[in-house]
DRENFIZA-123456 format. One record per residue (C-alpha): residue number from 1; residue in three letters; x, y, z. Coordinates in nm, 4 decimals, decimal comma, m for minus. Layout:
REM DRENFIZA-123456
   num   residu          x          y          z
   NUM      ALA          X          Y          Z
...
REM end
This chain:
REM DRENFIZA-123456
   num   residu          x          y          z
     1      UNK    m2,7704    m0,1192    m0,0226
     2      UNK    m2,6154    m0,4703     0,0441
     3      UNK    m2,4329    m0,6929    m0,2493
     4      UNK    m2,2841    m1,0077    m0,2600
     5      UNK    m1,8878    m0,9842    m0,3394
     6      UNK    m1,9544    m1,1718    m0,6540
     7      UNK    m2,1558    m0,8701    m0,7564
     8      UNK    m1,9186    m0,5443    m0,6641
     9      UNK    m1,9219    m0,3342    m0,9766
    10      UNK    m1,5461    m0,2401    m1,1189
    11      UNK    m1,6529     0,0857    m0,9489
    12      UNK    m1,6617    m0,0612    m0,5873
    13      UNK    m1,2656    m0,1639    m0,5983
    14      UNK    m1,2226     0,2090    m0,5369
    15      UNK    m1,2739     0,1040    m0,1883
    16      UNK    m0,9685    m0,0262    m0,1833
    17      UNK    m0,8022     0,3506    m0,2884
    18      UNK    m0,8568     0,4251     0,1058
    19      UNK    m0,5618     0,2190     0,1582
    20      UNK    m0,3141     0,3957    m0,1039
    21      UNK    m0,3012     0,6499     0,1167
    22      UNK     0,0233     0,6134     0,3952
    23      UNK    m0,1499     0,8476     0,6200
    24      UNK    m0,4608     0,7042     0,6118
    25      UNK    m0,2597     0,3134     0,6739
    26      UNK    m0,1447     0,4717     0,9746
    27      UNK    m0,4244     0,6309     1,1308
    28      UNK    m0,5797     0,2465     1,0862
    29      UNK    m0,2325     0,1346     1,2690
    30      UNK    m0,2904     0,3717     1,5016
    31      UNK    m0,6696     0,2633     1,5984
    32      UNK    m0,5773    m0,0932     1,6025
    33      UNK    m0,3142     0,0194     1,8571
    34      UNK    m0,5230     0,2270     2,1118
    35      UNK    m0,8973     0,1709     2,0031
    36      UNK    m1,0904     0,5049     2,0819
    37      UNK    m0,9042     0,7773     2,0217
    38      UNK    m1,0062     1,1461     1,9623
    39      UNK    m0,8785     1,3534     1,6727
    40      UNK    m0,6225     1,5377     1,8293
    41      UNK    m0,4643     1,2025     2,0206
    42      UNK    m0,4536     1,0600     1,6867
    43      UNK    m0,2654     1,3802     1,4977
    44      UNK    m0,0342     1,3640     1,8369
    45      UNK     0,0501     0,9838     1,7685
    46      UNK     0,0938     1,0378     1,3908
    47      UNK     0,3545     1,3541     1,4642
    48      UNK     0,5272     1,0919     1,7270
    49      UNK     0,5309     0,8434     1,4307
    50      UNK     0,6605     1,1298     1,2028
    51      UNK     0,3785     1,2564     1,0048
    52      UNK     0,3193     1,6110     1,0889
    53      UNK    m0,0794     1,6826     1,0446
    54      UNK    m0,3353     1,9991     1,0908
    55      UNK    m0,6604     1,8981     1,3136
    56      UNK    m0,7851     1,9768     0,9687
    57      UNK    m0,5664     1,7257     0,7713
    58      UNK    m0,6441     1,4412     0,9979
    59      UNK    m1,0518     1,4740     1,0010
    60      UNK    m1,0202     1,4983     0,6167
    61      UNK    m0,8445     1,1289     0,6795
    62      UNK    m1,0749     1,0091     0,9030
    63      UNK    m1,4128     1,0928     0,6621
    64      UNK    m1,2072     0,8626     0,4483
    65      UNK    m1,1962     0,6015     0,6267
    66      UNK    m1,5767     0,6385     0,7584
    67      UNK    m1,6988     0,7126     0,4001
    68      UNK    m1,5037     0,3640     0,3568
    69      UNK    m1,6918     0,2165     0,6400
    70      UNK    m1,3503     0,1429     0,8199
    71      UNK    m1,4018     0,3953     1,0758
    72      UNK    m1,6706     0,5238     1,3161
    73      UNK    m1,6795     0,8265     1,5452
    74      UNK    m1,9425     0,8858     1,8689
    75      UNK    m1,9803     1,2378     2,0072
    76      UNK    m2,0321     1,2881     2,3315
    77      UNK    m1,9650     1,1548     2,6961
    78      UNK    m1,7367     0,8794     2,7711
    79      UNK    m1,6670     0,8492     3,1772
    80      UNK    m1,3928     0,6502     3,1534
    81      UNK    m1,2003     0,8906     2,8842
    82      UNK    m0,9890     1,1728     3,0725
    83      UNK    m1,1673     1,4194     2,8234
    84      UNK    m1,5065     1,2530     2,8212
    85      UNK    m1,6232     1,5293     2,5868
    86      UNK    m1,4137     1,4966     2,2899
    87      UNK    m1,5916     1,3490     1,9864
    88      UNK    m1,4439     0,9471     1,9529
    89      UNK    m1,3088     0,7578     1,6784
    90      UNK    m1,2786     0,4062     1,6526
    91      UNK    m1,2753     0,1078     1,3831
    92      UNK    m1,5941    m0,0630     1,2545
    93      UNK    m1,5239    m0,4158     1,2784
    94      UNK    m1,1888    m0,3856     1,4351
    95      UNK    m1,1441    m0,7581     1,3523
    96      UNK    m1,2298    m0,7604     0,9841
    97      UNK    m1,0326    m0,4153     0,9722
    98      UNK    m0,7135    m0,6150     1,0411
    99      UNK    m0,7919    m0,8944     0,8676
   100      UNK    m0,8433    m0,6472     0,5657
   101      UNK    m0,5478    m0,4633     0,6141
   102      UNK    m0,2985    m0,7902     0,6664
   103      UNK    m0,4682    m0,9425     0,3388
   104      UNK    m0,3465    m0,6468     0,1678
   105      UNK    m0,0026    m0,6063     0,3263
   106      UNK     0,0454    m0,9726     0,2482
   107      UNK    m0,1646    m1,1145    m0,0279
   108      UNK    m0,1787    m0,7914    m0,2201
   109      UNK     0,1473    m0,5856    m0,2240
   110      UNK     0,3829    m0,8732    m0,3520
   111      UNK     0,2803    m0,9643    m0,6595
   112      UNK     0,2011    m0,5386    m0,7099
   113      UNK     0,5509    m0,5026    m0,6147
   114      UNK     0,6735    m0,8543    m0,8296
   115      UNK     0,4802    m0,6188    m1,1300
   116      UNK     0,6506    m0,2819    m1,0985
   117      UNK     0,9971    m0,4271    m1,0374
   118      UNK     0,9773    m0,6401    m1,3914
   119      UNK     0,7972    m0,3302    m1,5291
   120      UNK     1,1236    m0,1501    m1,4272
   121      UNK     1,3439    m0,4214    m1,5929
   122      UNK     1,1243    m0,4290    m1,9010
   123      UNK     1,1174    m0,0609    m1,9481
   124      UNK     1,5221    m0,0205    m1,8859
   125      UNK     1,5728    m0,3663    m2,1187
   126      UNK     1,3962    m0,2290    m2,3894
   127      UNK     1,5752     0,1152    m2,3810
   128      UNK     1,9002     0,0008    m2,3591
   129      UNK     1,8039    m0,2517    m2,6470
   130      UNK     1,6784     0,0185    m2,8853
   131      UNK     1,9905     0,2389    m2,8347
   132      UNK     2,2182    m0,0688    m3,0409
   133      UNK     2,4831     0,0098    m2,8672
   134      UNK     2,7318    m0,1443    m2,5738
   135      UNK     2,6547    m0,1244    m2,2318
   136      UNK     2,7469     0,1713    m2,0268
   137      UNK     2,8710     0,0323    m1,6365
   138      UNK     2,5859     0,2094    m1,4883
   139      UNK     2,3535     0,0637    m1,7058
   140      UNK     2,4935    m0,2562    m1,6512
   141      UNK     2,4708    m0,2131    m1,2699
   142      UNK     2,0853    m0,1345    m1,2894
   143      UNK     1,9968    m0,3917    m1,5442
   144      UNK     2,1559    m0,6480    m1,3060
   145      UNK     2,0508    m0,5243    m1,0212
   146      UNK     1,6883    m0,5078    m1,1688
   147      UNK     1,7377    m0,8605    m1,3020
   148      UNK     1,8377    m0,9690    m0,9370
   149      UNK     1,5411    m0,8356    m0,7706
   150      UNK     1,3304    m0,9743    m1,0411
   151      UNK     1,5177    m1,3478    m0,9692
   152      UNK     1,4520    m1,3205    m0,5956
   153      UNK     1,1926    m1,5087    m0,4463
   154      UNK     0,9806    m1,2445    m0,3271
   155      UNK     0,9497    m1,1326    m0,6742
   156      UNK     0,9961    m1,4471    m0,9360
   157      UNK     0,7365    m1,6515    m0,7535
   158      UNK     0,4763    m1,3995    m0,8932
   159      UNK     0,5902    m1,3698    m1,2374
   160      UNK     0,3817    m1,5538    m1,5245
   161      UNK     0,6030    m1,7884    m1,7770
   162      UNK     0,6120    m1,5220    m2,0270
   163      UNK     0,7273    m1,2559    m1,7699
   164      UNK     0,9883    m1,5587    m1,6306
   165      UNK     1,1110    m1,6067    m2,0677
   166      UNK     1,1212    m1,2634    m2,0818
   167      UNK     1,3991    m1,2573    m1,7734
   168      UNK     1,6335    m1,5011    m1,9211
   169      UNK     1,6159    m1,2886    m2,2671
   170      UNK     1,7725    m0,9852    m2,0913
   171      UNK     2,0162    m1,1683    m1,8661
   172      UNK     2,1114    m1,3095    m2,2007
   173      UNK     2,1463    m0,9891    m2,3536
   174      UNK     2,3245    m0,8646    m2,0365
   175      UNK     2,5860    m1,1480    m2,1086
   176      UNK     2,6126    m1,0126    m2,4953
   177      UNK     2,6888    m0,6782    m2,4656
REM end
């Protein structure tokens, strides 16, 4: 069944769940690296990289990604393979596949990351407010260091005017107390 992107259902964005997987990221790493690849050359190169997966663990990753329509696998012979009878995996639309996967390392993760890190300063703001008392050091250490993330540009750039108010509130109180 084909749709236009204007008409994915809320439902559909948990396509994008393949990715919140680190496992999964790296097996995609991995095929963008060395293109076909059986099952047990990619659970080598993922031990090598530091993940330590069953045969098991890894196909349960890969139906993932091919449920996903990321990934594809062809059984059979392949001369120029040194096992030619291993069952291959390889990306579907290796192109887009990057393309898909930069987008979300790039376009995506900032301004998740911007909203966690003020979510962070918001939540440890508001306790430290509701407590009516005077700073502890440690508390003062997190709270600016929170504040200083949240005033970098990685992070600040991606934060609405309210969230930006907000900021100056809490250094404020940080001056206070």
């Amino acid at each position: 069944m084909s749709r236009s992107a204007s008409k994915l259902k809320a439902n559909d964005w948990s396509l994008l769940n393949v990715f919140g997987n680190d496992v999964r990221v790296e097996i995609v790493k991995v095929l963008l690296a060395f293109e076909f690849r059986s099952l047990s050359d990619i659970a080598s190169i993922l031990g090598e990289r530091g993940w330590r997966m069953t045969l098991s663990g890894v196909l349960k990753h890969m139906r993932e990604l091919e449920n996903a329509g990321l990934v594809k696998h062809e059984p059979g012979i392949f001369l120029d393979i040194p096992d030619a009878r291993k069952t291959m995996y390889f990306l579907e639309g290796r192109e887009r596949v990057e393309k898909l996967l930069q987008g979300l390392e790039l376009g995506v993760m900032d301004p998740l990351v911007a909203g966690l890190v003020f979510s962070e300063t918001g939540k440890l703001a508001r306790e430290i407010a509701g407590t009516r008392r005077g700073l502890t050091e440690k508390e003062k250490e997190r709270l600016n260091s929170l504040l200083v993330e949240c005033e970098s540009e990685n992070v600040f750039r991606h934060l609405t005017g309210d969230e930006k108010k907000k900021l100056k509130l809490w250094r404020m109180m940080m001056s206070i107390t």
